[in-house]
The first five atom37 places (N, CA, C, CB, O) and aatype in JSON, in Angstrom:
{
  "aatype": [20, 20, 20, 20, 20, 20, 20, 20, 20, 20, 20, 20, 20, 20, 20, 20, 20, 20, 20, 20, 20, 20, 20, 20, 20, 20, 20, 20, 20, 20, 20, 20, 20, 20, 20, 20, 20, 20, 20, 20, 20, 20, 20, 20, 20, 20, 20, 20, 20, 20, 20, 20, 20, 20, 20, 20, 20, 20, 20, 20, 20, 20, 20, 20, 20, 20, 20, 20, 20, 20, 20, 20, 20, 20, 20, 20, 20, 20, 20, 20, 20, 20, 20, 20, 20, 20, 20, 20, 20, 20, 20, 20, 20, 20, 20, 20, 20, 20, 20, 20],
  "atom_mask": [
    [1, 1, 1, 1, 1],
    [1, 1, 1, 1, 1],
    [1, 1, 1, 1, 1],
    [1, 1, 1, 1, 1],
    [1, 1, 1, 1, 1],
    [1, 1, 1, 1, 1],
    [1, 1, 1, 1, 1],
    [1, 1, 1, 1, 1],
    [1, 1, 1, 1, 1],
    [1, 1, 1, 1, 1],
    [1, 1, 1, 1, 1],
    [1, 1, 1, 1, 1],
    [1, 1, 1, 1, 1],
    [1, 1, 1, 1, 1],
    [1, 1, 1, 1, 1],
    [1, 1, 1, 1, 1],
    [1, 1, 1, 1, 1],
    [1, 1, 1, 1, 1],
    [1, 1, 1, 1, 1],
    [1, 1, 1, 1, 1],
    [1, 1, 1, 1, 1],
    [1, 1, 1, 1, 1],
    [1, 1, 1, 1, 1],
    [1, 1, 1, 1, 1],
    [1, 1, 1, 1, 1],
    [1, 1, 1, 1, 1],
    [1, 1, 1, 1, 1],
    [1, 1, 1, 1, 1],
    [1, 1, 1, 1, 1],
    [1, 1, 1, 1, 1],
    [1, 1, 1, 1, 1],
    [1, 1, 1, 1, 1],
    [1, 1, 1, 1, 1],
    [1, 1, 1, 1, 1],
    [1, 1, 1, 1, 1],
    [1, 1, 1, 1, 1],
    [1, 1, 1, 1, 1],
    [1, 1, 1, 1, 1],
    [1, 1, 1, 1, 1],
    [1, 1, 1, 1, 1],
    [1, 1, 1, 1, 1],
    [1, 1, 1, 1, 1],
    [1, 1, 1, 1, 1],
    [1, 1, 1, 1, 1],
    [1, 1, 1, 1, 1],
    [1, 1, 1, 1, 1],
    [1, 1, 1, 1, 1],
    [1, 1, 1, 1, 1],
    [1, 1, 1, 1, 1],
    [1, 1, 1, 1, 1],
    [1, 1, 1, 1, 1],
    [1, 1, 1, 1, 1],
    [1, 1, 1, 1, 1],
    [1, 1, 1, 1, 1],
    [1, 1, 1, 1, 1],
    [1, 1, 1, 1, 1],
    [1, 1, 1, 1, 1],
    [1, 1, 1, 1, 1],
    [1, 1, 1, 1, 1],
    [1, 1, 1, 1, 1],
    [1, 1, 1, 1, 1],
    [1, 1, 1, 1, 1],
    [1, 1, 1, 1, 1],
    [1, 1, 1, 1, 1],
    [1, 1, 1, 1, 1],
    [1, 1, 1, 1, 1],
    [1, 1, 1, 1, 1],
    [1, 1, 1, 1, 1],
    [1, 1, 1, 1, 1],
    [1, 1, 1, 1, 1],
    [1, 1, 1, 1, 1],
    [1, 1, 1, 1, 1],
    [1, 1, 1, 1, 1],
    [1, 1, 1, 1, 1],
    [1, 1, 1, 1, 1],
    [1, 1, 1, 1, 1],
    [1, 1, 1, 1, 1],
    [1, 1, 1, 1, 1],
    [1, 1, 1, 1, 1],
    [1, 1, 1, 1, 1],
    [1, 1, 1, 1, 1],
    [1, 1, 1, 1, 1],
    [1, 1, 1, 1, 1],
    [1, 1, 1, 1, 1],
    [1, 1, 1, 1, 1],
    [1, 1, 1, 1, 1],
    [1, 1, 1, 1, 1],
    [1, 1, 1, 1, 1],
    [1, 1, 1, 1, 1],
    [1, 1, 1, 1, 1],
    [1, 1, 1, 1, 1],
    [1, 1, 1, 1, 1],
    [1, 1, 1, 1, 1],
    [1, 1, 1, 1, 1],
    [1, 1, 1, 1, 1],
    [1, 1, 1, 1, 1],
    [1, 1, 1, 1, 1],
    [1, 1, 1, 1, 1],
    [1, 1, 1, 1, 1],
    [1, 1, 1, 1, 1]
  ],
  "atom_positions": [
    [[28.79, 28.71, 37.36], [28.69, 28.03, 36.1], [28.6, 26.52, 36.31], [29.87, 28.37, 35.23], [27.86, 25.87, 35.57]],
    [[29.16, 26.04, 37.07], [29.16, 24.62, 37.64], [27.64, 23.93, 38.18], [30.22, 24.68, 38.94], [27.21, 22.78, 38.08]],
    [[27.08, 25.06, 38.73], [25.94, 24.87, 39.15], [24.91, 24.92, 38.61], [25.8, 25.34, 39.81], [23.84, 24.53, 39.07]],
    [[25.24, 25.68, 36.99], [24.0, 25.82, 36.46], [24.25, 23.93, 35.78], [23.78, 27.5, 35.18], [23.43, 23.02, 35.89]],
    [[25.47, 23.88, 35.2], [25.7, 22.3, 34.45], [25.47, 21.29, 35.49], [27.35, 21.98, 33.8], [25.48, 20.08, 35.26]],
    [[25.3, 21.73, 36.46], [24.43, 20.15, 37.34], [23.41, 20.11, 37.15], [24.31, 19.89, 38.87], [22.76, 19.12, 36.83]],
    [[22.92, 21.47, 37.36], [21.42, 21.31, 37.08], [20.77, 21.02, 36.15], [20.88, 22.07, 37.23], [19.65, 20.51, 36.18]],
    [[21.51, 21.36, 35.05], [21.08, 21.01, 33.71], [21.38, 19.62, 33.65], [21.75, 21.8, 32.58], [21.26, 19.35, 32.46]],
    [[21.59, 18.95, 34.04], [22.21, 17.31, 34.05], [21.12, 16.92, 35.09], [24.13, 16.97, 34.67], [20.27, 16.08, 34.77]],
    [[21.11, 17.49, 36.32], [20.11, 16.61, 36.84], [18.33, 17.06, 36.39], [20.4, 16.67, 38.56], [17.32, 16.64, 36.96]],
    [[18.37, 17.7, 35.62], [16.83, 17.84, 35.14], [17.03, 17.17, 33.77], [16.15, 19.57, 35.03], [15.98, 16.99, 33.16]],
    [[18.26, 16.72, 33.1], [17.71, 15.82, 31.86], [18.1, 14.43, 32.64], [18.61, 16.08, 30.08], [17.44, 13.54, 32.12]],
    [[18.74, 14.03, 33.47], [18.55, 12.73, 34.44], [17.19, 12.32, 34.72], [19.16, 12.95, 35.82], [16.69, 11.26, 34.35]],
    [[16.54, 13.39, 35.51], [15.09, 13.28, 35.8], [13.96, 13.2, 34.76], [14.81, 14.33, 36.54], [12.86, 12.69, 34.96]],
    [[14.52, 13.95, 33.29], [13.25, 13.68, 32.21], [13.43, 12.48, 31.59], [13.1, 14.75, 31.02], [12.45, 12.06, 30.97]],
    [[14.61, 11.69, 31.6], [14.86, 10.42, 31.31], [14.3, 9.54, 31.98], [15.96, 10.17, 31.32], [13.46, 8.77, 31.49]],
    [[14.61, 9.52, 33.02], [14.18, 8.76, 34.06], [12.26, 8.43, 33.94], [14.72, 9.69, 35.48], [11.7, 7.34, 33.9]],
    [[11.71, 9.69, 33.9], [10.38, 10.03, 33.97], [9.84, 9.35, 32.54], [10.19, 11.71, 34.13], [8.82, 8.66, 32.47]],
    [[10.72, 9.67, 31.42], [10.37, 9.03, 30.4], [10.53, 7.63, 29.83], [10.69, 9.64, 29.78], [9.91, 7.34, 28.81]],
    [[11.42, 6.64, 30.49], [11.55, 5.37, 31.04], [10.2, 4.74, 31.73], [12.66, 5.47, 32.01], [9.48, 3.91, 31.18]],
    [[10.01, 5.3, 33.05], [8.72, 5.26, 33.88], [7.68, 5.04, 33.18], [8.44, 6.4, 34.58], [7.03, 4.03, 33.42]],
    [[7.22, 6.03, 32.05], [6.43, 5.93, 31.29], [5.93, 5.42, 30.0], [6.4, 6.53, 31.34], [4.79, 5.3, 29.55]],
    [[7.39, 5.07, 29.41], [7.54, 3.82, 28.45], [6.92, 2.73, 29.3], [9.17, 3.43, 27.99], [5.82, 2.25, 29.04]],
    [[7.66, 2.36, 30.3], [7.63, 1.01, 31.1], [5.93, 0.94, 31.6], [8.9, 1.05, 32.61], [5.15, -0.01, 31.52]],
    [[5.83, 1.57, 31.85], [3.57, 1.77, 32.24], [3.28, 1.17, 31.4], [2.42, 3.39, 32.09], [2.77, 0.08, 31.63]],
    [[3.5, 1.72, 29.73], [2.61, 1.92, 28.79], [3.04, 0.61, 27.95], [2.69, 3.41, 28.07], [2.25, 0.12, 27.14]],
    [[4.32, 0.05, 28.18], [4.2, -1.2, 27.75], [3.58, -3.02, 28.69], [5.62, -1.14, 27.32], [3.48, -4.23, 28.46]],
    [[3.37, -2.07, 29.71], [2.62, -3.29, 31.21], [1.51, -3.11, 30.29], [2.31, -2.72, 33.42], [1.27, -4.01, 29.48]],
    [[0.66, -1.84, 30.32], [-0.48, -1.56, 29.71], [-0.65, -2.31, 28.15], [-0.52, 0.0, 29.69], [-1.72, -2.81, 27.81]],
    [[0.17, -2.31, 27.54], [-0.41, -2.48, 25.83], [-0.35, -4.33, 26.2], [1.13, -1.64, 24.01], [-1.29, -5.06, 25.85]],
    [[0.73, -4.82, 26.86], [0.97, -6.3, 27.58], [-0.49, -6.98, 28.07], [2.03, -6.1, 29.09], [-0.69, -8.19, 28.17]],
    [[-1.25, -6.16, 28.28], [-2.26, -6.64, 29.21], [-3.53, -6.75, 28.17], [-2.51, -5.55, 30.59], [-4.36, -7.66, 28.25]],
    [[-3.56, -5.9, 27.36], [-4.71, -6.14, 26.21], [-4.32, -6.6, 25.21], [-5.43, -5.1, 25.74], [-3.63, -6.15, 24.29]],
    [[-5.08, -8.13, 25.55], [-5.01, -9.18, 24.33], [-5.57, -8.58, 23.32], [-5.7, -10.54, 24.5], [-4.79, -8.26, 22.42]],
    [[-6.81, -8.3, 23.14], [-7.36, -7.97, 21.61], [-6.4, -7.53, 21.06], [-8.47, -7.01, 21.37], [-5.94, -8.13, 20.09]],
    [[-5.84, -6.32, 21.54], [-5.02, -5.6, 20.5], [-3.75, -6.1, 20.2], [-4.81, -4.29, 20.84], [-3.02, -5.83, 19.24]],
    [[-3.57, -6.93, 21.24], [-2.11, -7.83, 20.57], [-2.49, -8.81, 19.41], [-1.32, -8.94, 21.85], [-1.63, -8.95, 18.54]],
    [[-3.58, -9.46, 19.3], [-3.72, -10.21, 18.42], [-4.23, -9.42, 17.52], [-4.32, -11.26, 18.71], [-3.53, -9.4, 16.5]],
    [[-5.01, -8.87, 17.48], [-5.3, -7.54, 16.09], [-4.13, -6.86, 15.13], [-5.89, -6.03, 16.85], [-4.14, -6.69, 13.91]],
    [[-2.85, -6.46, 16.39], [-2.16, -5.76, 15.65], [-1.35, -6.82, 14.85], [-1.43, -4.75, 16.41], [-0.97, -6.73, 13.68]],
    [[-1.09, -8.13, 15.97], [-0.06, -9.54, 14.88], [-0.81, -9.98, 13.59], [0.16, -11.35, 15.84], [-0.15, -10.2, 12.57]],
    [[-2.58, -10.17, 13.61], [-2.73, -10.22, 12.58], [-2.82, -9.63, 11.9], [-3.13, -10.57, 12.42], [-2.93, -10.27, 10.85]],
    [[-2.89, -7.96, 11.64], [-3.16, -7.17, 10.94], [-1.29, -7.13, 9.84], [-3.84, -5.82, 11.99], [-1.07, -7.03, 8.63]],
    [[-0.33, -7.28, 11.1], [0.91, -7.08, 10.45], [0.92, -8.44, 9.41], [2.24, -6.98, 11.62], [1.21, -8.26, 8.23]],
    [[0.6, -9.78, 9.91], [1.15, -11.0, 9.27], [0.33, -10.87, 8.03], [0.97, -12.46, 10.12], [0.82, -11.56, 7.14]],
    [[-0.79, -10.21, 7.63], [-1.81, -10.14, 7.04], [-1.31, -9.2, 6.12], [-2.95, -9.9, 7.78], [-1.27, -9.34, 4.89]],
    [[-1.04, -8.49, 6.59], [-0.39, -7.08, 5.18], [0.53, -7.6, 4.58], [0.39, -5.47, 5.66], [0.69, -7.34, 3.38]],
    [[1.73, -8.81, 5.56], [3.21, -8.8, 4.83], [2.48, -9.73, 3.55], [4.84, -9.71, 5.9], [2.54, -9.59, 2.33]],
    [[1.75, -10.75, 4.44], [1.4, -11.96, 2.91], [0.86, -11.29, 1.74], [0.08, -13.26, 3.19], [1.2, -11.57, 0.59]],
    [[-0.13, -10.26, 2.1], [-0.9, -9.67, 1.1], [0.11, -8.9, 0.18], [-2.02, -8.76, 1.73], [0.04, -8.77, -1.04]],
    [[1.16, -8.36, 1.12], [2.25, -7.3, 0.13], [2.92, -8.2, -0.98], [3.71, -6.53, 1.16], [3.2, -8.01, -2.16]],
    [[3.05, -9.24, -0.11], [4.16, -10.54, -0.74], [3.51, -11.02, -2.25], [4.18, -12.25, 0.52], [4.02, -10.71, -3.33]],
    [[2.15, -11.93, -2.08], [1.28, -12.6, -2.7], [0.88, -11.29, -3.7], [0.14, -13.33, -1.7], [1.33, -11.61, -4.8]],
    [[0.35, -10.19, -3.81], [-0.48, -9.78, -4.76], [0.63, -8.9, -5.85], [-1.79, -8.88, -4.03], [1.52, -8.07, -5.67]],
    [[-0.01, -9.66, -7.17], [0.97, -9.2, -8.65], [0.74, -7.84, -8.74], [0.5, -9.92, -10.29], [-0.43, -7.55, -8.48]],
    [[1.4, -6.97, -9.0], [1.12, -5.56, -9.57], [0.87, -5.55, -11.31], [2.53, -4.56, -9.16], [0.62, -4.57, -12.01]],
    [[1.04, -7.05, -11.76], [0.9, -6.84, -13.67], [-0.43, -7.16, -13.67], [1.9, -8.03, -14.95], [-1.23, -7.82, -13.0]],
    [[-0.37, -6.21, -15.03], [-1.94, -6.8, -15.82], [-2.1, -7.74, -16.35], [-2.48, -6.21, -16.79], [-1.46, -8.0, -17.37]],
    [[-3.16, -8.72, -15.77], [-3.09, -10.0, -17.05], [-4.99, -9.97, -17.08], [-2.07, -12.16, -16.35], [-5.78, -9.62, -16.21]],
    [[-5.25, -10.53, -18.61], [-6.11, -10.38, -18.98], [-7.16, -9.09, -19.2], [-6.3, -11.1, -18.52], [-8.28, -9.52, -19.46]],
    [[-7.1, -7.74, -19.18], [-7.74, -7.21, -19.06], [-8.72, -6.57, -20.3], [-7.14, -6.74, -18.39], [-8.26, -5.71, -21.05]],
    [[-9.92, -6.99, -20.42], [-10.8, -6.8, -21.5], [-10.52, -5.4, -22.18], [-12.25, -6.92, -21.0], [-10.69, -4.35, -21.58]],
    [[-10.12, -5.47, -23.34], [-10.39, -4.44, -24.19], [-11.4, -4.25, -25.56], [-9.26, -4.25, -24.5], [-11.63, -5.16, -26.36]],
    [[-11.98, -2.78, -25.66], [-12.91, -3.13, -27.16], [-12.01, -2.16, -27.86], [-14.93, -2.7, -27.3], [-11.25, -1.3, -27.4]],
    [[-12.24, -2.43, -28.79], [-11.44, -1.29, -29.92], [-12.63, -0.68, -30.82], [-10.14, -2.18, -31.15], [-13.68, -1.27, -31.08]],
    [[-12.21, 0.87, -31.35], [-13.44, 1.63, -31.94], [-11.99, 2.15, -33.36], [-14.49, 3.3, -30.49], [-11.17, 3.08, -33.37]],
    [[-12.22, 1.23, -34.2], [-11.3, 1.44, -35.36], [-12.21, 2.5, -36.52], [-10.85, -0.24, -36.09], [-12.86, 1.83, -37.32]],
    [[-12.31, 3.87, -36.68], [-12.49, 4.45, -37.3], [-12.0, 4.74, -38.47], [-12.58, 4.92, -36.82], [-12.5, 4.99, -39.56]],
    [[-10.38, 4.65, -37.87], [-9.54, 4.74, -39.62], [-9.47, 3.37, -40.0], [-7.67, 5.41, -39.74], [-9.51, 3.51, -41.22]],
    [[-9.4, 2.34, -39.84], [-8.96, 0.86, -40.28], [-7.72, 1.19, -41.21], [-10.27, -0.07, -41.19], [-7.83, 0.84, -42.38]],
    [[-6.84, 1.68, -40.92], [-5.28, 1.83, -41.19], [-4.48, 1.02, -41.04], [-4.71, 2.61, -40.62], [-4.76, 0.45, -39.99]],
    [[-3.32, 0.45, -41.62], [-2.58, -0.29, -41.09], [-1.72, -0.4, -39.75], [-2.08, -0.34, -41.84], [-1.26, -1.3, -39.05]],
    [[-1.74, 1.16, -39.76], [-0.76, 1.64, -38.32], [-2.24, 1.39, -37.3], [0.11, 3.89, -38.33], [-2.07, 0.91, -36.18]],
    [[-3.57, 1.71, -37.73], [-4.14, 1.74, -35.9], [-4.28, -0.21, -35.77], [-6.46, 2.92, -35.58], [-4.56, -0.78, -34.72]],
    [[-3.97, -1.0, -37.26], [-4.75, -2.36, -37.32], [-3.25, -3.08, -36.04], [-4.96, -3.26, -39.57], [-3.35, -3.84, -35.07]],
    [[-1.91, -2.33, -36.72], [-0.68, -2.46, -35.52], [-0.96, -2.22, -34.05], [0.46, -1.41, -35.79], [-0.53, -2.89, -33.12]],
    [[-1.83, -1.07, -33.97], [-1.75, -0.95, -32.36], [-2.65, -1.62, -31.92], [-1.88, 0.33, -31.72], [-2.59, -2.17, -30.82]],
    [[-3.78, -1.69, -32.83], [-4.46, -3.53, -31.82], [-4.04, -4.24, -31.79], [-5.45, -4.44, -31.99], [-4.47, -4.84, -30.81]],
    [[-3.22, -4.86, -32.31], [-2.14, -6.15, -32.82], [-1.09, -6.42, -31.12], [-0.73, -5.36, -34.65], [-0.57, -7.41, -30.61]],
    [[-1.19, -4.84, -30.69], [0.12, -4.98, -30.0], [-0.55, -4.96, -28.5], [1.35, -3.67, -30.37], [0.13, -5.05, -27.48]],
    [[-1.87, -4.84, -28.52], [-2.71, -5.45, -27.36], [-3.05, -6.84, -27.0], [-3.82, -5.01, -27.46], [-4.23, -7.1, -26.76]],
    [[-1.8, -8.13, -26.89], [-1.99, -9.0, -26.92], [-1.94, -9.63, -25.56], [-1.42, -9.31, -27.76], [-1.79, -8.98, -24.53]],
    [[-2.1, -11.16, -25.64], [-2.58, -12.05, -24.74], [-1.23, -12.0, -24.46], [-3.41, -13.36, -25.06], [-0.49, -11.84, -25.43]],
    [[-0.33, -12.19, -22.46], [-1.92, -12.33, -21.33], [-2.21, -11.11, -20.89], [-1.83, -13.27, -19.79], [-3.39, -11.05, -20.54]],
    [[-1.59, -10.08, -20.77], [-1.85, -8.83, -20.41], [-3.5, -8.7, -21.08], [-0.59, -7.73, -21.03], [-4.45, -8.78, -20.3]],
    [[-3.69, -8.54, -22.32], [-5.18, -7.76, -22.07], [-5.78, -9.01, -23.06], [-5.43, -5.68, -22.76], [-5.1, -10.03, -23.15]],
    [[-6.9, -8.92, -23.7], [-7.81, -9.67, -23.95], [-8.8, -9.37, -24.82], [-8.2, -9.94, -23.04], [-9.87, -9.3, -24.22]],
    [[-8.89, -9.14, -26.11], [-9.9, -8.58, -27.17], [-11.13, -8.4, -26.83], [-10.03, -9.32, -28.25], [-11.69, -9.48, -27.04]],
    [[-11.89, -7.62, -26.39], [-13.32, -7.88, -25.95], [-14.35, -7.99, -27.01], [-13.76, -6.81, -25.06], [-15.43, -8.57, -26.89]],
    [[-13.87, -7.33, -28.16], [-14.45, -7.25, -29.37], [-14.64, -5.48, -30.26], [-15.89, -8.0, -28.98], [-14.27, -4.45, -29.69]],
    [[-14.99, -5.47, -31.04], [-14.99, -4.22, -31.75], [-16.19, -3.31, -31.75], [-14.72, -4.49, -33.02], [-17.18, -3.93, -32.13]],
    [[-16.44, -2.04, -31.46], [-17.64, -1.58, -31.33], [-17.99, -0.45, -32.61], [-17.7, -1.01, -29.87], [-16.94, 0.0, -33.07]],
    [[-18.94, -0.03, -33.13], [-18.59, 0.51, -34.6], [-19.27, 2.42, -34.13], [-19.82, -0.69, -36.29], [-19.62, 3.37, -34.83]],
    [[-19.16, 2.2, -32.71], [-19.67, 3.99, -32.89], [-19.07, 4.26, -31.1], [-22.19, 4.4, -33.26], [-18.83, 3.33, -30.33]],
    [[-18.97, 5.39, -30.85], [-17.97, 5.92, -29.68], [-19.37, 5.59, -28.43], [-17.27, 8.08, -29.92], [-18.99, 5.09, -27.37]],
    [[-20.46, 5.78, -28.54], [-21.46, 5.44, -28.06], [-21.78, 4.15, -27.72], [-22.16, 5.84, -28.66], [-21.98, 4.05, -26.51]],
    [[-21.88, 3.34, -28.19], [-21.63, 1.79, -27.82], [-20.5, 1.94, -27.59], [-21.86, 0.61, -28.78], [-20.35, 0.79, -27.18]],
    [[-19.18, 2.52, -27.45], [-18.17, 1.6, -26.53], [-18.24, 2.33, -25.26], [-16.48, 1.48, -27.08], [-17.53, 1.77, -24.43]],
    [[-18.79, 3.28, -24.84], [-19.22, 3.95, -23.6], [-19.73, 3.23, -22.95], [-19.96, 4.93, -23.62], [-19.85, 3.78, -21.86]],
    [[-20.28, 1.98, -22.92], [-21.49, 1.36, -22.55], [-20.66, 0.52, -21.32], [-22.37, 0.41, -23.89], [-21.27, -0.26, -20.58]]
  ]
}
């Protein structure tokens, strides 16, 4: 029983070891090619600003309205499409012109 727990110790010694070895290659290797070092720094510095810098809100976005009932309640829900989020584009008088 003793002998099998060495062995089992010295074959995960040795896959460690082996897998060290091969980290250590593969980071001489990635060390040695510039392109991809500078590709991958700018690609990272490039995403964080872009993540950072770009708004997820809507501002300004053109709308037309196709008021069929001219109701007071639908004249409210254009009312409540206001500036800066969206932007009146104007009124179209048939479902066909606002397809356009």
């Amino acid at each position: 029983m003793n002998g099998d727990l060495a062995e089992s110790r010295t074959r995960l010694y040795l896959w460690w070891s082996r897998l060290a070895a091969m980290t250590a290659k593969e980071l001489i290797q990635f060390g040695r090619d510039t392109l991809l070092l500078v590709a991958i720094a700018y690609l990272f510095v490039f995403d964080t600003y872009m993540a950072g810098s770009v708004s997820m809100q809507l501002n300004h976005a053109v709308v037309v309205v196709h008021d069929a009932d001219h109701s007071a309640a639908s004249r409210e829900l254009v009312y409540r499409f206001r500036p800066p989020y969206f932007k009146l584009g104007g009124e179209v008088l048939d479902n066909r012109e606002g397809q356009r």
